[in-house]
Phi, psi and omega in degrees: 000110183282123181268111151317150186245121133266094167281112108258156195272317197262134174260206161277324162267118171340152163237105207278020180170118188231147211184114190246128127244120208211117147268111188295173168307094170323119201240358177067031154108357196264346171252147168237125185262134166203192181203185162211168168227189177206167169075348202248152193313165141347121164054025189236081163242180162282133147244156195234119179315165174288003187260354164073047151286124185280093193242158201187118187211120191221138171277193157021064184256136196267164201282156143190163223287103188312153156206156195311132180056075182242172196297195181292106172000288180314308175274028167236341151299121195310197149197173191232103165269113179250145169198178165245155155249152159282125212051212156246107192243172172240170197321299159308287153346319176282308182332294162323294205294292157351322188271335149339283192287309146007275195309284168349295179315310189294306199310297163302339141312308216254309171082203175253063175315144157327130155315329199265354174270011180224358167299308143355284174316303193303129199241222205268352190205155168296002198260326197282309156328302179288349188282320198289309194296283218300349171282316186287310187309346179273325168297352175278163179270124179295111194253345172299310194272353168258176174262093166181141165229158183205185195288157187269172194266156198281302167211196202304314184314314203279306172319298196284348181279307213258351192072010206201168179156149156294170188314302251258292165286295163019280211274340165298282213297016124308339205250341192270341181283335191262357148309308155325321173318314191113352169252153138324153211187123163223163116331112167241142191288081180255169189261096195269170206230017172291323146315302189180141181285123155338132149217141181286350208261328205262112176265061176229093180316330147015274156335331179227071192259340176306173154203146158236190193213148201207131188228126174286125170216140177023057176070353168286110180261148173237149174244145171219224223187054164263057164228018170269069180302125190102010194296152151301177176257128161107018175246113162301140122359134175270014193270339183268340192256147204036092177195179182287114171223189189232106153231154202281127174196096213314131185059019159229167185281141174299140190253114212252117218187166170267133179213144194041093178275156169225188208216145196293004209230340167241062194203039180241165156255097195260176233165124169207151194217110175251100191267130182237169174260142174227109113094263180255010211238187203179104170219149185168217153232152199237140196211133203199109185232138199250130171241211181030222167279006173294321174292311179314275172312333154303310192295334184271334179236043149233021170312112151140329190297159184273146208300308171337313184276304174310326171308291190329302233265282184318312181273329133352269156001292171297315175314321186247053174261325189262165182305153159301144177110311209273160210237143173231128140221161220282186177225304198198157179201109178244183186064020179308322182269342230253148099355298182262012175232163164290147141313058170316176243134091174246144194235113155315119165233174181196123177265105216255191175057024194210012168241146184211123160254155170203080169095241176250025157273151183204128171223149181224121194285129206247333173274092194279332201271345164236023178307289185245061162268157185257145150305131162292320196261040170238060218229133156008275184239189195211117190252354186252147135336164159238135157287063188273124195273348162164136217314164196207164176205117139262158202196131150221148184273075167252089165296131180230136188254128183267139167291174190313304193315329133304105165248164178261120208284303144232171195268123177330189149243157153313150148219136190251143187219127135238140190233025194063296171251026193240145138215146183210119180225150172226186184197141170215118185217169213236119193248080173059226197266019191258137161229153180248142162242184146240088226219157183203133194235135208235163177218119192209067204184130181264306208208126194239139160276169184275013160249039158228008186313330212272354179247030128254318146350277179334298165332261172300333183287334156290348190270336178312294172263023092001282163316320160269015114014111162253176183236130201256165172178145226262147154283179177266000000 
């Protein structure tokens, strides 16, 4: 078995002297060893000795400086890829074939299920077939995401017989039950973007270790994630959505393509605060509901925990919305397990630092949930691209009930920030002594190149100050 090689050169700490040698594997001519790099001074690559050796030696390589919502590390550190090919091919050409075995390999997994094991399943519209098949395949047991191993399954039939399966198997005997259905259903081969960004140039099938799943209806494709547990239906994970894929499809040529793009509305986060003012304090409850991949992504990373680590996890969380001082415990919490419901959360909270007097003025921060949030973006420049790991919408609620003795001395005006794919609007308005704010903030982007940092800079450091916008008030 010939093992592909990954140098990296650059850390966190400077490197005052890096020294590479790699002799490939003899393969008698039927593999070819090459590489690619990234990152590296001018005219500074391996050359390979008369000894058909790789030698590479680099000084003074500088440290290096994370910055905030930057791509993945790995593609951004210098590096060395050595692999092998078969034979000498060119990009296309490898791909293609790679997608050739792909299709073989999937294809004969999934095989041909009974109609009658999907017969259950069907309901009054194809839409309804699919709510149902994606409820059960959520219901198997997962052995990637759990402490638990089992033999892998021979094909799709053997999954759906046993209930059980790796991601992977999952997600094939999903696409086969919905075949068994009577609808189109393929396997798409994606490149996932938690690690490291995809390039075609890097001939390491590697790269493309995901599966999703893609279902046709009346000419619409939808894609979904059941070898994700807890993914929602008609939701990718977002490290598989928008990347690079292959889908697999028995007797026609692989179609090579961006799959599953997702949209800021199947991403949200909402907040609501019911506040009364106590003297210096700001006490009440906070209800804080996660939908989509907003959900996803919380649930995957208390998968496996006990309610007590999840309780932590959630109020932590919550902690850092607020001033230091201020104290949250959880009240309640559902949809943890669910697929199909948002995750909720309600929370006791007493706010503490975040009210200021002075004779009979009292200002009070009406946005409790960004009062001392930072610009992410507030360094000058910029050396990495940005990385919103997947587009998004917060939405928040607050009502603060003022005591008798407190009035509001003026009302803000609203503000609106549009940035194109950035959008931020608030509101405030005043009910007898209750004042409500609103506020909704949109993200509808993957990747900002760095000659657009300054307008996105902007962007947030107005939204910033938007948010803290405090509000006075007078005694009466």
């Amino acid at each position: 078995m010939l093992l592909n090689t990954l140098w990296r050169i650059q850390r966190k700490i400077p490197v005052l002297r890096a020294r590479m040698s790699l002799k490939p594997h003899p393969t008698d001519g039927m593999y070819e060893s090459t590489f690619t790099y990234h990152n590296l001074p001018a005219g500074r690559i391996p050359m390979q000795t008369r000894h058909k050796t790789y030698d590479f030696e680099l000084t003074d390589v500088p440290a290096y400086q994370p910055e905030e919502l930057a791509p993945p590390e790995e593609s951004l550190m210098s590096r060395v890829h050595f692999y092998y090919t078969l034979g000498q091919v060119d990009a296309l050409e490898f791909w293609s074939k790679q997608a050739g075995g792909w299709n073989k390999s999937i294809e004969s997994f999934i095989g041909k299920v009974d109609a009658g094991v999907a017969r259950p399943l069907l309901g009054k519209d194809p839409m309804e077939t699919l709510h149902n098949i994606y409820a059960k395949v959520q219901s198997f047991k997962n052995h990637s995401f759990e402490d638990s191993s089992a033999d892998e399954k021979k094909n799709a039939s053997d999954v759906i017989a046993k209930a059980e399966g790796y991601r992977d198997e999952i997600n094939r005997a999903f696409v086969a039950l919905v075949r068994a259905a009577g609808l189109e259903a393929n396997v798409v081969r994606v490149a996932p973007r938690d690690r490291f960004f995809f390039s075609a140039n890097v001939l390491d099938a590697e790269q493309m270790d995901g599966e999703i799943a893609v279902v046709t209806i009346d000419g619409q494709t939808h894609s979904f994630d059941p070898g994700t547990p807890t993914a929602p239906f008609g939701l990718v994970s977002w490290e598989k959505s928008n990347v690079p894929g292959v889908r697999i499809a028995k007797g026609a040529k692989p179609v090579f393509s961006t799959w599953a793009n997702q949209k800021p509305e199947q991403a949200v986060m909402r907040r609501s605060a019911d506040l009364r003012l106590n003297g210096d304090l700001l006490e009440g409850t906070v209800t804080a509901t996660f939908t989509g991949q907003e959900a996803l992504v919380r649930r995957l990373r208390t998968w496996g925990d006990k309610d007590a680590e999840r309780t932590k996890q959630l109020e932590d969380e919550a902690k850092e919305w607020f001033p230091p001082g201020s104290t949250v415990k959880l009240l309640q919490v559902t949809g943890t397990t669910s697929h199909a419901e948002p995750l909720a959360a309600k929370f006791d909270v007493t706010l503490a630092n975040v009210v200021s007097a002075a004779g009979t003025r009292t200002v009070l921060p009406i946005s409790v949930f960004s009062s001392s949030a930072k610009n992410p973006f507030s360094s000058a420049t910029r050396t990495f691209p940005i990385y919103f790991k997947f587009s998004r919408r917060h939405e928040d609620d607050v009502k603060i009930t003022l005591p008798e003795s407190l009035t509001l001395a003026e009302l803000p005006e609203p503000a609106k920030l549009d940035a194109g794919a950035l959008q931020y609007r608030n509101d405030i308005r005043q009910n007898g002594n209750a004042i409500t704010f609103t506020r909704s903030m949109s993200v509808d982007t993957m990747l900002v190149e760095q000659q657009y940092y300054a307008p996105v800079r902007n962007f947030f450091s107005s939204m910033v100050a938007a948010d803290q916008k405090p509000l006075l008030l007078t005694s009466r």
